[in-house]
C-alpha positions in Angstrom: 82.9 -88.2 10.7 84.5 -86.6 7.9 88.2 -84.6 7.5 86.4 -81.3 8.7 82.5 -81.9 9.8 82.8 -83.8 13.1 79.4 -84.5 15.2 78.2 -81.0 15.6 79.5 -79.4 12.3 83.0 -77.7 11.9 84.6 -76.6 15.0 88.0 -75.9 15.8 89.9 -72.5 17.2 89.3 -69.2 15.2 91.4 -68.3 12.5 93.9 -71.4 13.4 91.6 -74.2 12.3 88.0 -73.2 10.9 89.4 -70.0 8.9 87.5 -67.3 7.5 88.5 -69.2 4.4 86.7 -72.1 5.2 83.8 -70.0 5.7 83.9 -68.7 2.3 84.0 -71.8 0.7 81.6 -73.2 2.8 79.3 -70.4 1.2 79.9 -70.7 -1.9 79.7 -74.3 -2.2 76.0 -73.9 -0.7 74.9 -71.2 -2.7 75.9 -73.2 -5.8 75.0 -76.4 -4.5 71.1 -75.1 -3.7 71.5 -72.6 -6.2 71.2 -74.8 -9.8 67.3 -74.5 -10.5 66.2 -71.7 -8.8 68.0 -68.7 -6.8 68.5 -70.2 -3.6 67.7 -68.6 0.0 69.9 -69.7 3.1 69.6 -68.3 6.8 72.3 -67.5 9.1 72.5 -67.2 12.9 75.6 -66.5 14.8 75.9 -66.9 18.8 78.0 -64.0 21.3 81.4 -64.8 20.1 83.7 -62.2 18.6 84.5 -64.4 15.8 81.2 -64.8 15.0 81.0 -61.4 12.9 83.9 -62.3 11.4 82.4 -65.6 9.9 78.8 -64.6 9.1 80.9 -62.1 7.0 82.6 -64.7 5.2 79.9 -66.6 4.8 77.2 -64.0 3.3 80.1 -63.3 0.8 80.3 -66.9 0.0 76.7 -67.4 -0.5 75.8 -64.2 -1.9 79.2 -64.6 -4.6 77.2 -68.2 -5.9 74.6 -65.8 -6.3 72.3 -67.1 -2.9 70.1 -64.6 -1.2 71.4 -64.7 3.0 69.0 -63.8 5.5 70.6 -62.5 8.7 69.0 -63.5 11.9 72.0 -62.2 13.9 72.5 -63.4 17.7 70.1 -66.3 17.9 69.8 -69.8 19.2 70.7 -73.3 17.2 66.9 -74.4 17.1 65.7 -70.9 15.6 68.1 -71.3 12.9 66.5 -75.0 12.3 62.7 -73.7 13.1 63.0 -70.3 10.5 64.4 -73.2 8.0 61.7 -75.3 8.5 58.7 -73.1 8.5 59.9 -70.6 5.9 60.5 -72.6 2.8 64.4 -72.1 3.2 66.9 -74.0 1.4 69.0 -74.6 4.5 70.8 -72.6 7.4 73.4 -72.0 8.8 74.5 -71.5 12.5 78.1 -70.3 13.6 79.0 -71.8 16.8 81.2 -73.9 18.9 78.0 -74.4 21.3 79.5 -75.1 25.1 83.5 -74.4 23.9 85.9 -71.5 25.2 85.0 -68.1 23.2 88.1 -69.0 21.0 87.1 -71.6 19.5 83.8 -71.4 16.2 81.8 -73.7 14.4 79.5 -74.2 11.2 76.8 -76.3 12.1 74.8 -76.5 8.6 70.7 -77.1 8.7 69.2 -78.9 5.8 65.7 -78.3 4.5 63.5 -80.1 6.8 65.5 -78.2 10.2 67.9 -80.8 11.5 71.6 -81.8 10.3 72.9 -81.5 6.9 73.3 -85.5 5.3 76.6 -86.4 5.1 77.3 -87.0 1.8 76.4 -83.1 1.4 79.3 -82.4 4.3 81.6 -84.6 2.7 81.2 -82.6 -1.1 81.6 -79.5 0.9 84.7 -80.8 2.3 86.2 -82.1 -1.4 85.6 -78.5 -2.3 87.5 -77.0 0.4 90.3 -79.2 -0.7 89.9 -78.2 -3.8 89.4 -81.8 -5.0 86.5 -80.1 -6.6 87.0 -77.7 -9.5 86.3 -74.1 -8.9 82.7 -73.1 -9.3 81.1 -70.4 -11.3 80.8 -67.2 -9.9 77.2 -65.5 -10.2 77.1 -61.6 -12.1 75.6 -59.1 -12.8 71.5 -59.6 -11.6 72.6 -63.0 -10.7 74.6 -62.1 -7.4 72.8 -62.6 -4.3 71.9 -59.9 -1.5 72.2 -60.1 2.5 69.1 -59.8 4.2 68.7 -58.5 7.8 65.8 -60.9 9.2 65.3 -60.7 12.7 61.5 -61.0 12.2 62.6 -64.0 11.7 64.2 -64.6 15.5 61.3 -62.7 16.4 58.6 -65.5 15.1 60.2 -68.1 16.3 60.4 -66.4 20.1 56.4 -66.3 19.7 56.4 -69.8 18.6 57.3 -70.7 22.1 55.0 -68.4 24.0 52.4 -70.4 21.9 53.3 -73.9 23.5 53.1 -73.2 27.1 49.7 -74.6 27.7 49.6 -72.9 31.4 50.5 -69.4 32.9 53.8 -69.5 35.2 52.1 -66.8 36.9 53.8 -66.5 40.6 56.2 -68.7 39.3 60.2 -67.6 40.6 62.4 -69.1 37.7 65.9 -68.4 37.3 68.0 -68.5 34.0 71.3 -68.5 33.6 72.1 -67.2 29.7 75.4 -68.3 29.4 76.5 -64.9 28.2 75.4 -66.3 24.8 72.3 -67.2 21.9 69.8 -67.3 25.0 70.9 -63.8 26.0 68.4 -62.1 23.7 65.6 -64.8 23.9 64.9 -66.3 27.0 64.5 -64.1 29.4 61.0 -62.3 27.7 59.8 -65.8 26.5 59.6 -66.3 30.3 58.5 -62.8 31.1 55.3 -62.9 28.6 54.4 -66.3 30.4 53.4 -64.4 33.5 57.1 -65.5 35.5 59.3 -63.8 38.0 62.1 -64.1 36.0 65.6 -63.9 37.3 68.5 -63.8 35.2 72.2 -64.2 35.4 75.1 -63.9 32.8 72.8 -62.5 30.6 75.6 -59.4 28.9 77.6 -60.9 26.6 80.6 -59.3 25.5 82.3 -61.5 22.5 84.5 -62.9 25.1 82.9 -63.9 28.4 80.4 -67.0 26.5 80.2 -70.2 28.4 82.9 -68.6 30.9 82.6 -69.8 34.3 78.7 -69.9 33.5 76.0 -72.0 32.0 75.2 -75.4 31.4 78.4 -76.7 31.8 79.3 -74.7 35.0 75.6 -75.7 37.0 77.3 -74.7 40.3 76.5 -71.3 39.8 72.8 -71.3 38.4 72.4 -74.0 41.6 74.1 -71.1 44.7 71.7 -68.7 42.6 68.4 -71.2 43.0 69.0 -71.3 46.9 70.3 -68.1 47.5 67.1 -66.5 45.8 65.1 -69.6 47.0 63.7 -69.9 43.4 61.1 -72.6 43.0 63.3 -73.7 39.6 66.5 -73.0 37.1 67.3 -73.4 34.0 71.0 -73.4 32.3 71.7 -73.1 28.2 75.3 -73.4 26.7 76.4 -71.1 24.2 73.7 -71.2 21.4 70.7 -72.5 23.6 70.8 -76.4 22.4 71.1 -77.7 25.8 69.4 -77.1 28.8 70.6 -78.3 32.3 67.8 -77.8 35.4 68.2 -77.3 38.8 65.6 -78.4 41.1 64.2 -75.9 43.9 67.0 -77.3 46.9 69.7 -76.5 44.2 70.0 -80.0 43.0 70.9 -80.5 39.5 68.2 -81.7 37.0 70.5 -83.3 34.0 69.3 -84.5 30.5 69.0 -87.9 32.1 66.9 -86.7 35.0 64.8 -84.4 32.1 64.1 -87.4 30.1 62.4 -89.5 33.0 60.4 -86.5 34.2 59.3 -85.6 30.9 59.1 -89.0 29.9 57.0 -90.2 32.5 54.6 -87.6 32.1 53.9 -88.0 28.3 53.6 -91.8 29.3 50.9 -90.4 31.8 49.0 -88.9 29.1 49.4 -91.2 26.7 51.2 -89.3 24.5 54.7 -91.3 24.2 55.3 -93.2 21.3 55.9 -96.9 22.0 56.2 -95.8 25.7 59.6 -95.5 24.7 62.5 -92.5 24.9 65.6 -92.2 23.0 68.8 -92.5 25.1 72.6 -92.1 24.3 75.3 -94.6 25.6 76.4 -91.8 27.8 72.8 -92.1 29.6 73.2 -93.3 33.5 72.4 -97.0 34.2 70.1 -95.3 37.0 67.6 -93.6 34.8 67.4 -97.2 32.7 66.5 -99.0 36.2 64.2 -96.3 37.2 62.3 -96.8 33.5 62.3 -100.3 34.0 60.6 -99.9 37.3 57.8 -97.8 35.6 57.2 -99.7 32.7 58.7 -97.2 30.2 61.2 -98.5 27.2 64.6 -97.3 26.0 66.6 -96.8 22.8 70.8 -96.4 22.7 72.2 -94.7 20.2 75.4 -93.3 19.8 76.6 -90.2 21.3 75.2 -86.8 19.3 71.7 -85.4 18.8 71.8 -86.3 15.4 72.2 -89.6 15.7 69.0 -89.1 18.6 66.9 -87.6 15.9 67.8 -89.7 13.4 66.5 -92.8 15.7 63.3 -90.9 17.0 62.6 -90.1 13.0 62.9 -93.9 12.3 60.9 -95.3 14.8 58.5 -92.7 15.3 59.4 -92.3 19.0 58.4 -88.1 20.1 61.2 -88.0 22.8 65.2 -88.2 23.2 68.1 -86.5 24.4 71.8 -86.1 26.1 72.7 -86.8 29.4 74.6 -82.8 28.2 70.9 -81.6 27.9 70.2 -81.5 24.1 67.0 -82.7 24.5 64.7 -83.0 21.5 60.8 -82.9 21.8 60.5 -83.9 17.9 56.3 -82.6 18.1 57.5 -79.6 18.2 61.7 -78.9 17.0 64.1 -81.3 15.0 67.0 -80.6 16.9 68.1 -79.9 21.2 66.3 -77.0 22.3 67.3 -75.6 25.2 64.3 -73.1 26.0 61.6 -75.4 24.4 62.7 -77.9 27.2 62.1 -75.5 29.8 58.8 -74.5 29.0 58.2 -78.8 28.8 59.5 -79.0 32.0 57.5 -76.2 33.4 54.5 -78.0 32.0 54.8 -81.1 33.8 55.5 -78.9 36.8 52.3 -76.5 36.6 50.4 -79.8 35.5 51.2 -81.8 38.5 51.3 -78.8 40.9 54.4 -80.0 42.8 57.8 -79.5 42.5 60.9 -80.7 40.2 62.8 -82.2 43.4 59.7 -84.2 43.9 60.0 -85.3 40.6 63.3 -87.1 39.9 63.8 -88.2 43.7 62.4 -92.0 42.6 65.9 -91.9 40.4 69.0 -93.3 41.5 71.7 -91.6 40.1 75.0 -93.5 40.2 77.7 -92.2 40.1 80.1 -91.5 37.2 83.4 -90.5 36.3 84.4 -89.4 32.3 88.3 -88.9 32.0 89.3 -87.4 28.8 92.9 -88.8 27.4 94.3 -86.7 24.6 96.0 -89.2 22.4 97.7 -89.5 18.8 95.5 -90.8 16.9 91.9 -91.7 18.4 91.1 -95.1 16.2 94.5 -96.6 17.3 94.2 -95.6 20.7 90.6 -97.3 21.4 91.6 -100.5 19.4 95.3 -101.0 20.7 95.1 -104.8 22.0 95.9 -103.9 25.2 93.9 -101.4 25.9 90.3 -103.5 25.0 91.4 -106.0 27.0 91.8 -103.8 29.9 88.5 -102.6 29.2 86.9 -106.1 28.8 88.2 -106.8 32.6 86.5 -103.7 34.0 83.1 -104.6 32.4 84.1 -108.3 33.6 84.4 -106.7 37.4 81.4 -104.1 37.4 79.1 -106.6 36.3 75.6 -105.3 36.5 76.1 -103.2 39.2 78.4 -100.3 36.6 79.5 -100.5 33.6 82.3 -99.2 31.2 82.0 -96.9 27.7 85.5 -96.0 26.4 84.8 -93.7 23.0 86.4 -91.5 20.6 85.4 -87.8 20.9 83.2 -86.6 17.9 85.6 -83.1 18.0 88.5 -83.1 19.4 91.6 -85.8 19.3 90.4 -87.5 22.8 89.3 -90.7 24.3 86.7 -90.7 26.6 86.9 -93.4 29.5 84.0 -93.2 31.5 82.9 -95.5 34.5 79.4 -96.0 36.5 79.5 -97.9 39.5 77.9 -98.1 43.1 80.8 -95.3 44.5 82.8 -92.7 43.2 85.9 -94.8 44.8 85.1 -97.5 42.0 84.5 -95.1 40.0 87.9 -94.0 40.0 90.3 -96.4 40.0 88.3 -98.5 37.1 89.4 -95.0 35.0 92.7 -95.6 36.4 92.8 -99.0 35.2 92.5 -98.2 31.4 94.0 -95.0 31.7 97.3 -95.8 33.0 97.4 -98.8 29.9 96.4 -96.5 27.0 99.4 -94.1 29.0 101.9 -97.0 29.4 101.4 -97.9 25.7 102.4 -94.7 24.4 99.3 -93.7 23.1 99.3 -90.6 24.6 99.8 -86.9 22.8 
């Protein structure tokens, strides 16, 4: 991770620590920086935030003052911005959002070429130029500086890309969708409706300040009262720019990334279709959906927490499916990054497919239980490797044994450590947490 570009790009609060500032100069090093040999073309998508205006403003004059051309595909989802990249001979894209945080907070996720994250070493020259470590680029004049473009065709091809993959009608079909009050707002709800669905949406009117607020894929309790109360035969929850999709089966039971991967997973392995009979996991991924892949034959991969680092796996090896326990799952056939509506319509597949229902599905998975504590500390690298704290970490593991397991991590975006435990109750669960939590608090690690 760099000074500025964590995991998922450049997030912080609005105006206290991604400025409109930054924004410029993220422009304008990426209208020079693409910009040398040939007048370079980037596309912007924002999400429901109020800030968002504010920084596709500083952004467009940023590109546009390096002498870039920026193509506006306004309110829009992550994996549009990476497929409009992709498919229209773009230079790269850029997508302002902070994805599942508080309406407060924005990012700058930046898309390279080929429609998944920008390499690091481009990150880390933006960075030197924000700190001005690099000297001050030439301004483009006259003929030479760049235009905004409005390019919601743009959103508008990408919304029929998906209609094109559903390979059966959802005809009859009661699905409910819960928008998040963000990116998905003004997508999924007639991807689903030209597929022949009853389609039944919630938190759908976003108004700059209610994204992600009590709603979405991080709060599933609501989509799940919704799925019973309408007795819908399925649901499906995005966060705020539509990377992530959470399900919730037709009782109300929640469908994670985990649970998606198996079902999906399986499937493809069914057909023939995945790779190496092998998906991509996270370290965050439950120790049930490993047992319940080793009872069917099907092969795993670890990688480290992020989609990127996912992708960047699944590119290697050649492996067609991976994902979050969060729900960024990535069907690389068909996107380069999480896609939260593309992994609906692949759920729906298996579902119309195999003519039964998504409870039916993920019932031969064992789930076990897990708790994630979040510590805000100092300084995250200390806190992990403080002596005493690994060896209280070592001693869990050494009591868990195979039946849980330990994963203590720095957060990719904010100054935490994550202490998460698996085991056979949610009473082990617990005081294991305790265990390293009350060290890395006793040796004043702690914020």
């Amino acid at each position: 991770m760099g000074k500025y570009f964590g995991t998922d790009g450049f997030r912080g609060e609005a105006n206290v620590v991604l400025t409109v500032e930054h924004a410029f100069k993220v422009g304008r090093f990426l209208g020079w920086y693409f910009g040398k040999e040939h007048k370079a073309r980037i596309v912007i998508g924002k999400d429901t935030r109020r800030s968002s205006y504010m920084f596709e403003d500083a952004l467009s004059a940023g590109l546009t003052a390096s002498g870039a051309d920026a193509y506006l595909l306004h309110v829009t989802t992550t994996p549009s911005v990476s497929y409009v990249v992709r498919t229209e001979d773009f230079d790269c894209g850029i997508m302002i959002s902070a994805s599942h945080n508080p309406f407060y907070d924005n990012g700058i996720k930046v898309i390279n070429g080929m429609g998944h994250k920008m390499e690091a070493e481009v990150e880390e020259q933006i960075e030197a130029y924000i700190d001005g470590e690099i000297g001050e680029l030439p301004l483009a004049t006259r003929e030479n500086i760049g235009r905004t473009v409005d390019y919601a065709a743009g959103r508008n091809r990408y919304i029929g890309h998906l209609i094109s993959l559903a390979t059966r009608s959802f005809k009859d079909t009661k699905i409910g969708l819960d928008c998040s009050n963000g990116s998905a707002s003004s997508i999924a709800k007639s991807v689903f409706d030209a597929l022949g669905a009853k389609t039944y949406v919630i938190n759908s009117e976003p108004d700059g300040t209610n994204i992600n607020t009590n709603c979405g894929s991080t709060h599933i309790e609501v989509l799940q009262a919704y799925v019973k109360e309408k007795k819908l035969d399925v649901g499906f929850a995005y966060d705020g720019d539509a990377d992530r999709c959470i399900a919730v089966d037709e009782n109300g039971n929640v469908v994670d990334g985990d649970l998606i991967l198996y079902v999906c997973g399986k499937y493809l392995m069914e057909q023939g279709k995945l790779e190496g009979n092998t998906i991509v996991t996270t370290v965050m991924s439950n120790l049930g959906l490993y047992k319940a892949c080793d009872k069917i034959g099907m092969k795993y991969e670890q990688t480290a927490v992020g989609d990127k680092y996912v992708y960047e796996n699944m590119l290697e090896n050649g492996y067609i499916l991976g994902g979050e326990q969060s729900g960024h799952i990535i069907f690389s056939k068909h996107a380069r990054t999480g896609d939260g509506i593309l992994t609906s319509l692949m759920i729906m597949e298996v579902l119309m497919e195999k003519k039964t229902s998504l409870g039916r599905l993920t019932e031969e998975v064992k789930i076990y239980p897990q708790l994630l504590e979040n510590v805000r500390v100092k300084d995250k690298k200390t806190a992990r490797e403080n002596p005493e704290v690994v060896k209280a970490v070592e001693a869990v593991a050494k009591e868990l044994g195979s039946d849980g397991r330990i994963l203590v991590r720095e957060s990719g975006t904010e100054p935490l450590i994550r202490v998460m435990v698996e085991a056979a109750t949610d009473e082990i669960c617990a005081e294991q947490v305790k265990k390293v939590v009350d060290v890395i608090k006793a040796q004043g690690l702690c914020e």
